[in-house]
N, C-alpha and C positions, 0 to 999 in steps of 0.2 A: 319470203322464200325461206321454207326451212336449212339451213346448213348440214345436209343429211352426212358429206363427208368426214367436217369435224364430231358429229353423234358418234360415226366410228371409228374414229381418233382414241374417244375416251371411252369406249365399249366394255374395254378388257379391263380398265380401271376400277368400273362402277360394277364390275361383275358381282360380286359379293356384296357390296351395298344395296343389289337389287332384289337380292332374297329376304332383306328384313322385313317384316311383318307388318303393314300400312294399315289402317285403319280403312273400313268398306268404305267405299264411295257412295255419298247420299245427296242427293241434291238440298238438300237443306244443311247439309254442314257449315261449319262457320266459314268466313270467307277468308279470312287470314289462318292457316298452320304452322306450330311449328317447325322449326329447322338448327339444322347446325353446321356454322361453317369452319373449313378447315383449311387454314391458310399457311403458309410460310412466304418471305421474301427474303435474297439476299444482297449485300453489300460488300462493298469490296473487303471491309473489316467485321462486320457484325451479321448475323444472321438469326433470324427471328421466325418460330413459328408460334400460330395461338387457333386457337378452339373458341368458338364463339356460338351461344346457343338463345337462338331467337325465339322466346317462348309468350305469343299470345295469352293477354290473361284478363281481357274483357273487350267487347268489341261489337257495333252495328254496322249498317253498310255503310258508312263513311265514317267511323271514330275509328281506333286502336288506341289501346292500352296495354305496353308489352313492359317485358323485362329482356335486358342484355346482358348475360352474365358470361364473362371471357375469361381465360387465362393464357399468357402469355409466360416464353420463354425463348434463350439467345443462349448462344455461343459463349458469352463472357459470363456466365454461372447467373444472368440477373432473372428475377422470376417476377410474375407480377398477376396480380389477380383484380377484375373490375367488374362491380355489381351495380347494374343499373337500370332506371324504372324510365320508359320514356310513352310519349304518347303523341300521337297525327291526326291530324280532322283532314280528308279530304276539300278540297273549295269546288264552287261551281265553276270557278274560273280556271280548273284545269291546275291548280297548284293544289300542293300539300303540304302543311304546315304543323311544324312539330317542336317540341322541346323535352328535353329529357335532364337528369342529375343522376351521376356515378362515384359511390365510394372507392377508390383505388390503393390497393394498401403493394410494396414494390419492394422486393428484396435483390437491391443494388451488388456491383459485381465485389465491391469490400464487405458484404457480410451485414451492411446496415438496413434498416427496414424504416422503411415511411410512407404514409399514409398524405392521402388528398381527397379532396373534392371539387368533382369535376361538373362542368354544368355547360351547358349547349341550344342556339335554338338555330332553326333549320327551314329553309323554302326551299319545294325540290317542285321544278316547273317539267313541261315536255321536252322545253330545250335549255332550259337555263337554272343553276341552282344556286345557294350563296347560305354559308353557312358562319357560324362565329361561337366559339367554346372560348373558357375560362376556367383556371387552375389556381386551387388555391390549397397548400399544404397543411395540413392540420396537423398537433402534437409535434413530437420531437421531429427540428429539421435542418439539424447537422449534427454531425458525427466528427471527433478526430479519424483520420486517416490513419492506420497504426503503422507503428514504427517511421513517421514520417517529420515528428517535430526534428529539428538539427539547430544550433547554433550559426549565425551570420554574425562573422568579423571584418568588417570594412574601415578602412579610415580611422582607423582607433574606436568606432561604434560599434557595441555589440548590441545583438536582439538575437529572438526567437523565432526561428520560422517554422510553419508546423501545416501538413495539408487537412482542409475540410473539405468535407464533404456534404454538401447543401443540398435542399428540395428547393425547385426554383417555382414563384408563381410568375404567373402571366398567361398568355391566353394566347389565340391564332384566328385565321377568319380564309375565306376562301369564296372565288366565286368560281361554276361551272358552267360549260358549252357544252351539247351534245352537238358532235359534228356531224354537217347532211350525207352522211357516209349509206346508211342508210333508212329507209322509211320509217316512219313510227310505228306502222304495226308488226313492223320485221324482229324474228325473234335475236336482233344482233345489233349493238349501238356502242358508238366510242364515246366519251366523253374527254376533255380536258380540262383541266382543273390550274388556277392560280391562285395563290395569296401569301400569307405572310407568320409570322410567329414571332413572340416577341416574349420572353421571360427575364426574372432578376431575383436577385437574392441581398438582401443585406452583406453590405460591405465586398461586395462582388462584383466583378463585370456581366453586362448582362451579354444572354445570347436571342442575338435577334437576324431575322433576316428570311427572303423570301422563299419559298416553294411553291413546286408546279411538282401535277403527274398527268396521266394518262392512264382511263382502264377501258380498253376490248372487254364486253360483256355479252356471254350468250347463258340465252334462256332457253331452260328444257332442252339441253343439246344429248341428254342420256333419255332412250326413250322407254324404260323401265324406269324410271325416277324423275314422273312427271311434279314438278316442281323446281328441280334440280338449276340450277348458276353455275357456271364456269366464268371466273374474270381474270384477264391476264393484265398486271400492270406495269406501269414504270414509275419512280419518285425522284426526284432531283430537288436538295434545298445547301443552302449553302449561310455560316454564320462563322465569325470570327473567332469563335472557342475551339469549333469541332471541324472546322473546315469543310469541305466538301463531300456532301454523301449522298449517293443515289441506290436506287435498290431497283430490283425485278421484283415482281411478285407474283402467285398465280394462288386461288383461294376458290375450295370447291363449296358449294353449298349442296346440303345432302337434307331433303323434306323428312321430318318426322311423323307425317299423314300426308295420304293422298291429295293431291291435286282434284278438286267440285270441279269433275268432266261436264256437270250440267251447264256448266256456263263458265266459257272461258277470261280469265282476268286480262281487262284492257292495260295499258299501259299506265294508267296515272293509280288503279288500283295495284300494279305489278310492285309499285315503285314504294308503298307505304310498309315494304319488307326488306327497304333495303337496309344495308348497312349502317348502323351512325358511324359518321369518320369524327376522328379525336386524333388526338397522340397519343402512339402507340402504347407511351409510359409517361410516369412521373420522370418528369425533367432533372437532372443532378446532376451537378458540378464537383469537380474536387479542384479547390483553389487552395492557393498560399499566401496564410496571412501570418502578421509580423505584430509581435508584442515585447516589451520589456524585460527583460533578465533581470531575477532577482538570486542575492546569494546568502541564503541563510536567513528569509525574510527581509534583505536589503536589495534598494535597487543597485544594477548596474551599468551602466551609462557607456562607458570609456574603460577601453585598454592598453595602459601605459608601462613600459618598460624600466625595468632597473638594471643596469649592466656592469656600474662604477660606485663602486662605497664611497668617493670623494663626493660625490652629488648628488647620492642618493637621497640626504635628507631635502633639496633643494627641489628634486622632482616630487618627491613624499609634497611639500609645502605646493607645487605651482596646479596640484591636480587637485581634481572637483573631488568632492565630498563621498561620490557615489563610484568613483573611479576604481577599477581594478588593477592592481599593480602586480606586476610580472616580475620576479628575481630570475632569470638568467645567469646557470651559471653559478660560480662561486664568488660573491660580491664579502672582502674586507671591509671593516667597517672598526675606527679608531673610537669612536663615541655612539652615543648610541643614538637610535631615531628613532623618530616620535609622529605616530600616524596622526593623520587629522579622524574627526569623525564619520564615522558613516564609509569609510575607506576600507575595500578589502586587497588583503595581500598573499599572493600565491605563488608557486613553485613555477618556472617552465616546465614544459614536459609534463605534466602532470593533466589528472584529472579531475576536473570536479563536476559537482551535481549543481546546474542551475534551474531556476523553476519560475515557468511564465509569469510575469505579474498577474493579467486577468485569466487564465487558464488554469494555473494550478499546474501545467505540462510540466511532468521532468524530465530533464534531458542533460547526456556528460556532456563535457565539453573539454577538450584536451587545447591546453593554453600551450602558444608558440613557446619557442627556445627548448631551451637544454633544462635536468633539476636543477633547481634554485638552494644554494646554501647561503647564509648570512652567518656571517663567523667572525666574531673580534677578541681580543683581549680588552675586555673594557673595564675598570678595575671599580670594585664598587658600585656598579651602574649595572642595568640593562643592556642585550645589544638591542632589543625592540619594546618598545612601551605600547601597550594595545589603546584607541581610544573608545568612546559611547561609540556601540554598535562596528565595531572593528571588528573585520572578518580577517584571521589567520585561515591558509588550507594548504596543505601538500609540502609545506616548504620547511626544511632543516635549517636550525636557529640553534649557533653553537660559541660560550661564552667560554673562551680558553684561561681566564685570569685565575690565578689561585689565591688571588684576596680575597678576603672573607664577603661576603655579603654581593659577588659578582652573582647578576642574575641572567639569564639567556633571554627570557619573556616576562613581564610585567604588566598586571592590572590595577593600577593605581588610582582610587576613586572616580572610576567611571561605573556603565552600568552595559550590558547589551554585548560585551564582548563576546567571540565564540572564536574558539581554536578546534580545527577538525585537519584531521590525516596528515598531522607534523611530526616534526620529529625536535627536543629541546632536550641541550645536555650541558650542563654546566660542571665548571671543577671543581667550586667552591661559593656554596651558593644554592640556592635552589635555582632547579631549572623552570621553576616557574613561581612566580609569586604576586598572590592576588591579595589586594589588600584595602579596605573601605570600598568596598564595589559590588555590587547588584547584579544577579541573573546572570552572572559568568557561566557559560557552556563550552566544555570541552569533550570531545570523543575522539575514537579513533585516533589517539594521538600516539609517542611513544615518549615519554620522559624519563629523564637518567641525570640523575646528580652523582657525584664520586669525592665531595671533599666530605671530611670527619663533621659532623652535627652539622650537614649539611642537606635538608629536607627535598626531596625530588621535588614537589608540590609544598607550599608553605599560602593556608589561605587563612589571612585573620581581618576579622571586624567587619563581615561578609556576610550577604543573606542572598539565597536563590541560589546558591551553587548547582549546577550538574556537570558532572563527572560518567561520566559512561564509557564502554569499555575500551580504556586505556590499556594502556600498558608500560606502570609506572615501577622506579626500582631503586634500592638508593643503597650504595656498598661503602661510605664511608663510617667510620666507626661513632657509634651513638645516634645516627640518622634514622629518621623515619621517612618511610615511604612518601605519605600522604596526612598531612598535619592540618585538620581544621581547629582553627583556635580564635574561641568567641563568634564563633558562625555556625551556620547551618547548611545544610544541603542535602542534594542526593546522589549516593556513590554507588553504583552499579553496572555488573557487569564486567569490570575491570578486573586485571591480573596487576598486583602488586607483590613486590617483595623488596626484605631487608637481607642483606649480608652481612652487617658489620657487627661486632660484638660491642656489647655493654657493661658496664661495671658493677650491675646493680644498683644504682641511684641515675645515672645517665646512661639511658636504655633505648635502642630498636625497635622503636613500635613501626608496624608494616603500616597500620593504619590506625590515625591516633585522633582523637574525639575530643577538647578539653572546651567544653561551656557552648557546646553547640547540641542543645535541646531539641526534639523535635527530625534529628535527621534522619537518613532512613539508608542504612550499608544492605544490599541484598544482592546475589546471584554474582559477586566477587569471587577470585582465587586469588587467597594471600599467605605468603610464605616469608617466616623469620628462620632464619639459619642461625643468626649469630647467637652468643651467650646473652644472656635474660632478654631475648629477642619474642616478644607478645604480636600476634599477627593484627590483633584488634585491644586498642588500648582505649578503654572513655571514661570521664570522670567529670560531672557537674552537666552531665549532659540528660536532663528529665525528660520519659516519653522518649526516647529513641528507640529504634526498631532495626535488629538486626537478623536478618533475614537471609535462608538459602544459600549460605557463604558455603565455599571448602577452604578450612582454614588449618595450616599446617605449621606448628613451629618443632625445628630440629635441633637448636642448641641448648646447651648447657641451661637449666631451668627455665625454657622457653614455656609459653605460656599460649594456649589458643586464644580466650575473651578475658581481657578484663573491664569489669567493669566496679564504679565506684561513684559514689554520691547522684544518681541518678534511677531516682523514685519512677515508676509509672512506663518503665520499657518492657521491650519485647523481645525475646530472644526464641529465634523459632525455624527449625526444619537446616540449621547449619550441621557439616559434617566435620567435625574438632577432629585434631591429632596431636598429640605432642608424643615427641619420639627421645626425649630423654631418659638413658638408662642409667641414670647413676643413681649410686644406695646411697643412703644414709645421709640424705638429702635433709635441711631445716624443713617438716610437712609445708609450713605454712609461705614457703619462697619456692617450692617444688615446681616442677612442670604441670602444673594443675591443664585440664580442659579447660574449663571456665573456673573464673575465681572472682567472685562477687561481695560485695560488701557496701552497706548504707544505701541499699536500691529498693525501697519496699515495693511493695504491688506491683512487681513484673514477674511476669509471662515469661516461662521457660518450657516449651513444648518443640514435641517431633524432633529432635536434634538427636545428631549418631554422635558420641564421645568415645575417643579411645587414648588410654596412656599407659605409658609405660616406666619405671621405676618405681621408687615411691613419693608416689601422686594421685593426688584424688581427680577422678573424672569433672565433678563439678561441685565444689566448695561454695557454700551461698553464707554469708557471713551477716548479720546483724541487720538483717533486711524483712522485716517485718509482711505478713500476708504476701507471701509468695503462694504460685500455681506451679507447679511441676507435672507434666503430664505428660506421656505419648513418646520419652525419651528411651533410647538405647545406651547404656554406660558400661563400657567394659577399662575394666583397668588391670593389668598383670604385674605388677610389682610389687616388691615385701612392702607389708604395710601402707597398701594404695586402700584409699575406699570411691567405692565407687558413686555415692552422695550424701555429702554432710552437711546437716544444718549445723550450722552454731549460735544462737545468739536470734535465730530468724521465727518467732510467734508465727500462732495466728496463722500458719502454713499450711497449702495444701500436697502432700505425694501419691499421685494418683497412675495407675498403668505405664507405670516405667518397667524395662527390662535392665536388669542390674547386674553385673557378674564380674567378681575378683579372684584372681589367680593366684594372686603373691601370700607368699606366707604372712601370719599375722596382719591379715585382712579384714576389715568392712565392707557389707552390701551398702547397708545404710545408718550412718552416725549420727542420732539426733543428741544436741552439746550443750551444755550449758546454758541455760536457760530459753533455749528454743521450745516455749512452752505453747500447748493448745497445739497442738502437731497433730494432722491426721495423716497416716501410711496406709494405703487400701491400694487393692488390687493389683501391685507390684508382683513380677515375678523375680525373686532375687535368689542369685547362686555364687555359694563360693567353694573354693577347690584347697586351699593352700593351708599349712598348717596353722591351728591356732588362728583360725579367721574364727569372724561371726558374721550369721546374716545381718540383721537388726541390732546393732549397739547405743543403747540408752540412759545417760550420764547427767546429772545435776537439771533434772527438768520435769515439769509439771503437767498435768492431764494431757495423756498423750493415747491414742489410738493406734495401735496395729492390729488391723481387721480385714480378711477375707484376701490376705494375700501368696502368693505361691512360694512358702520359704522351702527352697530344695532341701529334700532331704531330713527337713526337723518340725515343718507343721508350727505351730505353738510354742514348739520347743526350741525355736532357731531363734527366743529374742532373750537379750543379755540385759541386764538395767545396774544401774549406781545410784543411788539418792533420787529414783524416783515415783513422785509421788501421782495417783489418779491416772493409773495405768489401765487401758484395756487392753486384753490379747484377744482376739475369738475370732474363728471360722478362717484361721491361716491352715494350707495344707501343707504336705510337704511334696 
């Protein structure tokens, strides 16, 4: 019996569907056509429609060979696409028997994408059907969750908890009844369906458990769109993860060619066009999994509290190796204490960055209490001795004693230590002092010493130092900032400075170098105020490289670089100032930019100089095969020159911009024996009376060639006693 009521039910639906263009009807056309169906169903939380196009692509009277190629999409942004090739033999026995494989690639409602492969085989009977698929994720198949790692503090245990997001495999299976609802050759049949699903994921709970639906199916209920399906369904499955969900559905099938009116398809051929049933999508999960805190590359295990300086070293001793200790508060402290290794120690209140052991995840973590000070008078001592692999972070360390030699923090022949986001001030004393110790890391810190020749930082008989951007400072008189002595390191990024004045033999170096070869100072700001206060002092220190500073000294013969007995450095792209305007200054004690001596074969490029008084921008003193190149030197003061060899062979002055204001001035002073000197391609200018561009004094085969002397050409060079002169192709 045809259902002529429900046909015009959907009349007005299919109205426009009914005008597309069907291929003639021939009695010989193939026996299976194209189609596409167009489904949606909803759920009380999720709603899904997908497009599904059944396209024959070789086929006799009882084979097919199709392709199913779908796309699907939902309410929760997920999208997903399934390309798939399947194929059916008819049986004499009234079944049809099929197996198909679907690549499915699924772009999840977090933004992630994964791929599977999907695989199925199928018996679809007159009254009974039984099907069974398998899912198996290929490529990448989890994702972090974003912004979902956090810190878990329990019971003094910390970890990491962080959400993934996972492809789950597994597979489902199903058997069907077609109910005697009615006949088999009636164009209307219910079917009910049961079975089960079962998926997993590494380190995951699986989701598993059963489903049942129901679908009312009518055939050719639109009688313009003879091929045409209508199925109305229900779903019901229920699992532990996701709880309970059931959906309505209702899914049109629309013929891409006519319906072979020469002979109409019986029921077991009707049936080799049906649908493949699968899961809708790739299966995924977002689970919470839990790994190790590490601080600084160290694990951390336990978090234990410091609240009393009377115990503190008694708690310091009773804790693990890996333990993180908490300062609460302002904890006194009469003697100092002494971490174990492997031990890190931080502020309350504060934050730090800790980072999955196996993940790599970073994530802050804001440690209980109030900040943390540690403060004592401890006379000659430390109030903290750092050990191998001791983690300082967040926490104010302040040594009140004004005995010589009180230190606030100490690294004393260990290896691994690291101080970040502290604060360390001592009265007398360096506020930090590292001493026979390996691969010490500090940043982010802020240190301050305030007694007289007492060094903010004081690091000797040290390898692996890094220093990164502090912010180090030291105002007692004769103190220097930052003192590595018989070490090495790398100092970067840091703002240092000196205040205090010096006498000239006991002096303010902001940042002071002595037998540490090999270091590397770059992308600093350092400032000396006081009297013969030098921002950057180094001496015995071969191959160092000092690099991209702004370095500014303002006192009395303040000094930007010195450097001394240190062959094979680099000095390169810093911006010098010294801001002394006093006359009639000893030249050689002046506020020079740079002021060099017994350094051969180093590199002095790209660097801005500027001085004022009378001072030379850059004095290079008995240092054999120098490069000079790419510099800007300006100096305004009587009797400043703006670069003087003295003493320096073998020397290259190549594209420097040169220019002196002051009266009785130098562009460029080659001196005393600075012989084999070549000057080329400089632009040099002076303004002030009684200057000269080029002055040449007691020295041998020397070259000025092809450079821009303002103003005199050829004529801008002066000479004394010297012999194997070129001048040629200077303009002016």
């Amino acid at each position: 019996m045809k259902h002529n009521s429900t046909r015009r039910a959907l009349w007005l639906a299919a109205t426009a569907l009914s005008s597309l263009p069907l291929a003639d009807t021939r009695a010989d056309q193939p026996k299976w056509a194209p189609s596409v169906d167009v489904s949606g169903k909803a759920g009380e939380t999720r709603r899904i429609g997908e497009v599904n196009l059944f396209l024959p692509i070789a086929q006799d009277d009882s084979n097919l060979l199709f392709l199913d190629l779908r796309t699907s999409f939902d309410n929760l942004e997920q999208r997903e696409g399934n390309f798939g090739l399947g194929y059916r033999a008819m049986q004499d026995s009234g079944w049809n028997l099929g197996a198909y494989a679907f690549y499915d690639r699924r772009r999840s409602s977090e933004g992630h994408y994964f791929s599977q492969i999907t695989t199925g085989l199928e018996a679809l009977g007159q009254d009974f059907d039984a099907r069974i698929n398998a899912y198996l994720p290929i490529g990448r198949k989890s994702y972090e969750v974003e912004d979902s790692a956090r810190v878990d503090l329990s019971g003094g245990s910390i970890q990491i908890l962080s959400g993934l997001e996972r492809a789950y495999h597994g597979g489902d299976a199903e058997l069907g009844w077609r109910l005697p609802v009615f006949a088999t050759d009636q164009d209307s049949e219910i079917r009910v369906y049961g079975g089960g699903y079962w998926f997993d994921a590494e380190s995951s709970e699986a989701v598993a458990g059963p489903r049942g639906r129901i679908e009312l199916r009518l055939y050719d209920p639109i009688e313009a769109l003879p091929g045409s399906r209508v199925t109305f369904s229900g779903e019901l499955q229920r699992d532990e993860a996701r709880g309970t969900q059931h959906f309505l559905g209702l899914k049109l099938r629309i013929p891409l060619q006519a319906e072979n009116t020469a002979r109409r398809l019986s029921p077991q051929e009707r049936r080799m066009t049906d649908p493949l049933i699968r899961d809708v999508d790739i299966v995924t999960q977002s689970a919470t999994v839990s790994e190790k805190a590490t601080l600084n590359g160290q694990t951390v295990a336990s978090v234990t509290n410091i609240t009393d300086g009377a115990n503190a070293q008694s708690v310091i001793d009773g804790a693990a190796s890996n333990t993180l200790l908490v300062v609460n508060g302002t904890t006194t402290v009469t003697s100092q204490l002494s971490l174990r290794q492997g031990q890190s120690l931080s502020s309350g209140g504060s934050t730090i960055t800790l980072t999955g052991a196996s993940s790599g995840r970073v994530v802050s973590f804001s440690t209980p209490g109030s900040v943390g000070t540690l403060r004592g008078a401890v006379a000659g001592n430390a109030v903290l001795a750092l050990a191998t692999d001791s983690k300082l972070s967040g926490l104010i360390v302040e040594n009140t004693s004004t005995t010589a030699n009180s230190y606030a923090v100490t690294a004393n022949g260990i290896s691994g230590a690291s101080i970040t986001n502290s604060q360390l001030t001592s009265a007398n004393g360096a506020a930090l002092w590292v001493n026979n110790s390996t691969a010490t890391t500090v940043n982010t810190t802020t240190i301050r010493s305030t007694g007289a020749q007492s060094p903010a930082v004081l690091v000797q008989n040290a390898s692996g130092n890094t220093f990164t951007d502090n912010t180090i400072s030291a105002t007692g008189a004769r103190a220097a900032g930052l003192r590595l002595y018989q070490s090495s390191g790398t100092i970067s990024g840091n703002t240092i400075s000196t205040t205090g004045n010096g006498d000239g033999t006991n002096n303010p170096y902001a940042l002071w170098v002595d037998q540490g070869g090999g270091s590397t100072l770059s992308g600093n700001i350092i400032t000396a105020t006081g009297q013969y206060g030098s921002t950057i002092y180094v001496d015995n220190s071969a191959a160092i490289s000092i690099s991209g500073n702004t370095l500014t000294a303002s006192g009395y013969a303040g000094r930007g670089v010195q450097l001394f007995n240190s062959a094979g450095s680099t000095i390169a792209n810093n911006t010098i100032t010294t801001n002394d305007t006093t006359a009639l200054v000893d030249f050689y004690t002046s506020a020079t930019g740079l002021f060099m001596e017994s350094s051969a074969n180093t590199t002095i490029t790209g660097n801005t100089v500027v001085t004022k008084g009378d001072a030379a921008g850059m004095n290079l003193r008995y240092s054999n095969a120098l490069t000079v190149t790419g510099n800007k030197i300006t100096t305004t003061g009587s009797g400043g020159i703006a670069l003087a060899l003295t003493g320096s062979a073998n020397s290259s002055v190549k594209t420097n911009i040169l220019s002196t204001a002051g009266a009785a001035a130098h562009g460029v002073q080659v001196f005393i024996n600075a012989n084999n000197v070549t000057v080329e391609d400089n632009t040099v200018t002076v303004s002030g009376a009684g200057s000269s561009l080029v002055n040449l004094s007691t020295v041998d085969n020397i070259r000025i060639i092809n450079n821009r002397l303002t103003g005199a050409g050829n004529g801008g060079v002066t000479s004394n006693s010297v012999t194997n002169l070129t001048i040629s192709g200077n303009t002016p």
